[in-house]
C-alpha positions in Angstrom: 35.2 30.9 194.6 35.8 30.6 198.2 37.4 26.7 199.3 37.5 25.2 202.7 39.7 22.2 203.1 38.4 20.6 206.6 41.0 18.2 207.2 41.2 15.6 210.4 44.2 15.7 212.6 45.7 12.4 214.6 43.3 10.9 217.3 44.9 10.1 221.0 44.2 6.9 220.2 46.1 7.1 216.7 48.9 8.2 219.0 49.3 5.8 221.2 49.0 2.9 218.9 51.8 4.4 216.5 49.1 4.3 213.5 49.9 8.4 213.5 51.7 8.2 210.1 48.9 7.6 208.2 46.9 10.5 210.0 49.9 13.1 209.9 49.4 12.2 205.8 46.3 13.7 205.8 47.3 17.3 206.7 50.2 16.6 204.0 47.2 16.0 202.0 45.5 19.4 203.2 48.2 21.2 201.7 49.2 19.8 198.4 45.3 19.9 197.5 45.6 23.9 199.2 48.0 24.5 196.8 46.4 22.7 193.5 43.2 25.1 193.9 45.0 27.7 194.4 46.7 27.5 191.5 43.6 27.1 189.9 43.2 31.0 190.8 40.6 29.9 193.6 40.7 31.5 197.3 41.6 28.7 199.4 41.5 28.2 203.5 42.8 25.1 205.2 40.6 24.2 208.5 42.1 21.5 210.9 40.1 19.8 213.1 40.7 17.4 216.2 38.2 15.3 218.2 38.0 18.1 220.5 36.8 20.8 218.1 34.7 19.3 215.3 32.3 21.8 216.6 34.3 24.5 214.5 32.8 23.0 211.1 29.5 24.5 211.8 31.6 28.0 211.7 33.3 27.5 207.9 31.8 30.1 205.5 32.6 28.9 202.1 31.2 28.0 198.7 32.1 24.4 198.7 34.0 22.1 201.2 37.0 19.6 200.0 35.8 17.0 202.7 39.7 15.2 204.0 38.1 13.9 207.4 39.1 10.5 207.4 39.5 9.0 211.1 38.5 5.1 211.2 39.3 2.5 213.2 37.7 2.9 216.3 37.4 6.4 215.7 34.8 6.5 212.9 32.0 7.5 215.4 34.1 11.1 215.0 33.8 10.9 211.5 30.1 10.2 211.6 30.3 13.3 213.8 32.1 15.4 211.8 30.2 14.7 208.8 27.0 15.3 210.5 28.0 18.9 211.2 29.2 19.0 207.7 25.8 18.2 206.5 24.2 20.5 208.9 26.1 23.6 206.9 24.6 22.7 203.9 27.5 24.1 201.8 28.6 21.7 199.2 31.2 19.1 200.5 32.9 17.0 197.5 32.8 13.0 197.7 30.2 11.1 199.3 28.0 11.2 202.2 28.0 10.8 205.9 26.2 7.3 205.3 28.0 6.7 202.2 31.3 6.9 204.0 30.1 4.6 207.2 29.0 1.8 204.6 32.1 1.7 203.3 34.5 2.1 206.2 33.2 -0.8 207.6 34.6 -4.0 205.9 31.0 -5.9 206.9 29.1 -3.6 205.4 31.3 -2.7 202.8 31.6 -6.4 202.1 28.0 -7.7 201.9 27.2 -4.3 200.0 29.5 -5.8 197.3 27.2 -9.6 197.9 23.9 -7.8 198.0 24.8 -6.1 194.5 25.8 -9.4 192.9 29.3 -7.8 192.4 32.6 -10.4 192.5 34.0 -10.1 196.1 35.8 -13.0 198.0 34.5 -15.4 199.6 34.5 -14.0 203.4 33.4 -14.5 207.0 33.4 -12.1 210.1 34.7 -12.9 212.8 34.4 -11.6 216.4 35.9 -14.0 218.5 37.6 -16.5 216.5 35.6 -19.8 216.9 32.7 -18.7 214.5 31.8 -21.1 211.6 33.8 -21.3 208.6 31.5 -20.7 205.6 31.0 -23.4 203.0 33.6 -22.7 200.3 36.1 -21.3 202.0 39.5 -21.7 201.0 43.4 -21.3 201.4 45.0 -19.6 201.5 43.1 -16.5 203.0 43.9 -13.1 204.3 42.4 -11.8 207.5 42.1 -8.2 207.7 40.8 -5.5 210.5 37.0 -4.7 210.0 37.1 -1.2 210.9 41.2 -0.2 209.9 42.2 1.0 206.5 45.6 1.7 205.1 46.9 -1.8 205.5 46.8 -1.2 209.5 47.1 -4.8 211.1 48.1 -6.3 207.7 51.6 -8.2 207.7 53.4 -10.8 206.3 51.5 -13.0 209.1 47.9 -12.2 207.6 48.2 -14.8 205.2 47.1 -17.7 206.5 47.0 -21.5 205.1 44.8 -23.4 207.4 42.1 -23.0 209.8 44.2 -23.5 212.5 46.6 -21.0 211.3 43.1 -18.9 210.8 41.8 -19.1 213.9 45.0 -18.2 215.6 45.4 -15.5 214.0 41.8 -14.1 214.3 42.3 -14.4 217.9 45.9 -12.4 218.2 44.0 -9.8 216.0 40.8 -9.3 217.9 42.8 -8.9 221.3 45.3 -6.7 219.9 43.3 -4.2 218.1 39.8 -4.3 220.1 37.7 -5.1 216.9 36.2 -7.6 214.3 38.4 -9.1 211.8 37.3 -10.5 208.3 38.7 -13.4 206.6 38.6 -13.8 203.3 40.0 -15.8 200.5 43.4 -14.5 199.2 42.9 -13.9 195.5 46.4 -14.8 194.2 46.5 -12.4 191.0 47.0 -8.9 189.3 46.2 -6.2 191.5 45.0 -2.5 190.5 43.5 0.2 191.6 40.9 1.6 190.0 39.7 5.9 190.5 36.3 6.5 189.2 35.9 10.6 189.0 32.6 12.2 188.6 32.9 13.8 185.5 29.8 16.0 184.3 27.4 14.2 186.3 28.7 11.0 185.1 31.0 8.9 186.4 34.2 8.0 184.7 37.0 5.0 185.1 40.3 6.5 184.5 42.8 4.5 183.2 43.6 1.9 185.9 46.8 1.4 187.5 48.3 -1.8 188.7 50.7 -2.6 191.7 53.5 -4.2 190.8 55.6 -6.7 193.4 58.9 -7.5 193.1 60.4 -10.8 193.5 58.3 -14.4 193.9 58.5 -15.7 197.4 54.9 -16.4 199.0 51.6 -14.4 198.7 52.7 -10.8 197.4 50.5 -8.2 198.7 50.4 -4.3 200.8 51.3 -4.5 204.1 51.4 -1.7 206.6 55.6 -1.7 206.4 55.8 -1.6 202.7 53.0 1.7 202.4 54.0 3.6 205.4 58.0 2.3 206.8 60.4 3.8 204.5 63.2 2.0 206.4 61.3 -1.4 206.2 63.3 -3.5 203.5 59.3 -4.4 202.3 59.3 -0.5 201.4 60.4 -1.2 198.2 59.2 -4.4 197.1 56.2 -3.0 194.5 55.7 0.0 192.2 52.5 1.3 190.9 52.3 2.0 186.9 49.5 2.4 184.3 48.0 -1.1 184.0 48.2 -2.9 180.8 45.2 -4.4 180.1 42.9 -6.0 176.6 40.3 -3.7 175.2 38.0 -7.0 176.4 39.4 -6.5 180.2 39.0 -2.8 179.9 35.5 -3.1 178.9 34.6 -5.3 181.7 36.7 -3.3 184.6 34.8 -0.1 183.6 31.4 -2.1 183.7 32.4 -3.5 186.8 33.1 -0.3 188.3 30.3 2.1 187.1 28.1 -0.9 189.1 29.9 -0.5 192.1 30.0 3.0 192.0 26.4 3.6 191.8 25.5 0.8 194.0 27.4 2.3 196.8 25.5 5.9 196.2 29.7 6.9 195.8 29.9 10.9 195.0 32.7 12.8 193.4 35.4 10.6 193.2 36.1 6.7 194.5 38.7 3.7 194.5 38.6 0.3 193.6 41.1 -2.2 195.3 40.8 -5.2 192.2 42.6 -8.9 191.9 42.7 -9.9 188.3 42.0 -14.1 188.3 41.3 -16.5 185.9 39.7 -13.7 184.2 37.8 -12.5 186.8 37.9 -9.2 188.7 37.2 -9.6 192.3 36.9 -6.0 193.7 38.7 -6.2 197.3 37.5 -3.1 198.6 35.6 0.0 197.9 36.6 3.0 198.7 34.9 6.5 199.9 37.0 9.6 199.8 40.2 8.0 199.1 43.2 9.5 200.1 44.3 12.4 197.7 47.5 13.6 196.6 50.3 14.2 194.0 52.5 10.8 195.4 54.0 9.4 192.3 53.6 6.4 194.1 49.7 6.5 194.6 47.8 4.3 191.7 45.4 7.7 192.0 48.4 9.8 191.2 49.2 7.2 187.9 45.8 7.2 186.7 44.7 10.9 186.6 48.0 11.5 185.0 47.6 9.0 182.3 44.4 10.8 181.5 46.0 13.6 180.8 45.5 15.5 184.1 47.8 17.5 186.6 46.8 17.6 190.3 45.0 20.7 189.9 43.1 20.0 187.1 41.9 16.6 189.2 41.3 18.7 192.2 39.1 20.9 190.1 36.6 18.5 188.3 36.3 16.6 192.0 35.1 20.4 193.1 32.8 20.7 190.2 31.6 17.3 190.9 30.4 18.5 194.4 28.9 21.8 193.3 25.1 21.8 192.8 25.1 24.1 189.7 26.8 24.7 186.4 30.3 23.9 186.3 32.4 27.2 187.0 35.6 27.8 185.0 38.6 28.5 187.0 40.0 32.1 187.3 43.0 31.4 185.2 40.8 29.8 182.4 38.3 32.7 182.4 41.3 35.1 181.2 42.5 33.2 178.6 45.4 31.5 181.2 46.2 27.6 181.6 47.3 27.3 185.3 
């Protein structure tokens, strides 16, 4: 079988407003996946693409796509770009599609996706300028995020805030600073995991869930952008990710939870849950399109496809097969007899 891996390179404006690590990790991305379906004996081409060239999608010859365009932020309108070429091919592209992706990269309408299904979210309100309403209900702490940015971009000790004057001040710092809505919403003091749903034989399946663990007891414990992506940030270190450990009655009701979510969303191939555990209650935080992929032992991904049994390859494989409108084809390595 012949692979393209169309993969998104940093933006000018990822550039010049230093969020280029987590860009340059999708070409890191590019190639470990490269290598995992190669291994499973399939011919494999990586194609970069910049906002200049998105054009050259319409040029890929290939039996299926592995889709690893993921600009957001201000620059999703080149993802909905670049996907709308990708459509145009009408190859097979694993994960979901153009309009699957755009609902979910957007925290509103991620958010009230989530509401409209009758799925457990926190309570929330948008915010634009920072002197909107307050919803009935609403309570502190809360944690403001970016609408538009993922990979804990703008999130920081600061986001956590315990009033509405601490709210609105720092709605309005956020909203200058980074050109776009913010959402608040009520910080959901609890376990956290993160849950990978993998399209498995045309059905979709929870792999075991992983958790996030934080170290040490201070204040609200949660991802910022320091401790995911700063390496020298004394933050860096402060959590782990391991297999979560769960009741057979909380299992039951995670994979219930997320099989809703996953087809009320329209989510294709693969997806990832961002859950707080409270009070028995899983509040899903956000829902995630095309997650990032990889072999990083420190990715809950990475823990959950490994406790179920699978190597990168293997994970790589069933989210090709998952794409692939026919039969499921056995890898090269497989057909003669050889585990790869």
């Amino acid at each position: 079988m012949n692979i393209a891996i169309v993969y998104s390179l940093p933006t000018r404006r990822a550039k010049n407003a230093g969020f280029i690590t987590t860009d340059v990790d999708t070409a890191q991305s590019a190639r470990e996946v490269e290598q995992a379906l190669a291994q499973k004996g399939q011919h494999v081409r990586a194609v970069a693409i910049d906002e200049g060239s998105i054009g050259k999608i319409a040029d890929v010859r290939a039996d299926v796509i592995v889709n690893l365009i993921e600009w957001d932020g201000h620059d999703l309108p080149l993802t909905d770009r670049a996907m709308s070429v990708l459509e145009k091919t009408g190859i097979p592209f694993t994960g979901s599609s153009r309009d699957v992706v755009l609902l979910a990269n957007d925290k509103r309408t991620m958010k009230q996706k989530l509401e409209d299904a009758g799925l457990p979210t926190p309570v929330w309100q948008l915010f634009t300028l920072g002197n909107e309403s307050i919803p009935v209900g609403f309570t502190y702490p809360a944690i403001v995020k970016l609408a538009l940015e993922h990979c804990s971009v703008g999130l920081s000790p600061m986001a956590v805030v315990r009033s509405e004057h601490e709210l609105r001040s720092h709605v309005r710092r956020q909203v200058v600073e980074f050109d776009q809505p913010v959402i608040a919403e009520e910080f959901i003091a609890g376990r956290e995991f993160q849950v990978t749903i993998l399209e498995r034989n045309g059905m979709a399946t929870m792999l075991p869930p992983s958790e996030i663990l934080f170290y040490g007891g201070g204040g609200p414990q949660f991802l910022t952008y320091e401790s995911r992506w700063d390496e020298s940030h004394p933050d860096y270190d402060a959590s782990t990710v391991d297999v979560a450990k769960l009741t057979q009655t909380q299992l039951r009701t995670l994979d219930e939870r997320s099989h809703k979510t996953f087809g009320a969303f329209g989510f294709g191939g693969y997806s990832r849950l961002d859950i707080r555990l409270r009070d028995d209650i899983f509040y899903i935080l956000e829902a995630n399109a095309n997650p990032g992929l990889g072999d990083d032992e420190d990715y809950g991904m990475t823990v959950s496809y490994k406790a179920a049994g699978m190597r990168f390859s293997d994970f790589m494989w069933e989210i090709v097969q998952a794409a692939l409108p026919r039969r499921p084809v056995p890898p090269r390595g497989e057909q003669a007899g050889l585990r790869k």
